[in-house]
N, C-alpha and C positions, 0 to 999 in steps of 0.2 A: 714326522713323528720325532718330538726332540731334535731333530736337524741330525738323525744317524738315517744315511742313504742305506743300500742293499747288503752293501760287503762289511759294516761293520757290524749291522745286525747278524749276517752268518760269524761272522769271528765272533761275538759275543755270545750266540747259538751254542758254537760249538767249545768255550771256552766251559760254557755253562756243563755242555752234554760229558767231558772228560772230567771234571768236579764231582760231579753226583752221580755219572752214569746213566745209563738208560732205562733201569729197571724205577730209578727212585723219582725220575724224573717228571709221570701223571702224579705223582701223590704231591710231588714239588709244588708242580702248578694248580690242585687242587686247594690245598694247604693257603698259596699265596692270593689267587681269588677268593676265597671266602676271609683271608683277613682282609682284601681291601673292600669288600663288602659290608665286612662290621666296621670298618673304619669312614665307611664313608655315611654310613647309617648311623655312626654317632657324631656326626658333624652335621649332620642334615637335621633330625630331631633333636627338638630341645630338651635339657636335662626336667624330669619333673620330681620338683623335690619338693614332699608334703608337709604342713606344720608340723605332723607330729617326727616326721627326720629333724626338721628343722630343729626344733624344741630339744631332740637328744644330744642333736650336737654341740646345743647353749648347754644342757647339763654336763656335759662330757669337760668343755672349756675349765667350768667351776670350780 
């Protein structure tokens, strides 16, 4: 995983755990899965942009 063996994921662990503590630390990791979720969910589906967005943005320009 990324070329980080055992011990620097615990040093990174635990670097993490004295920063934010233990109390904030499920909402941390709740927080950070659901943004790589919408992030990977806007990469994956394409953008759908209708004539009439299209059309206001030519108005918008003018």
């Amino acid at each position: 995983m990324f070329g980080l063996g055992m011990q620097e994921l615990l040093v990174i662990l635990v670097i993490i755990l004295v920063l934010f503590g233990a109390n904030k630390l499920p909402g941390l990791a709740r927080s950070l899965g659901s943004s790589v979720k919408e992030f990977k969910k806007g990469v994956t589906d394409p953008v759908d942009e209708t004539p009439s967005t299209a059309k206001k943005d030519e108005d918008k320009k003018v």
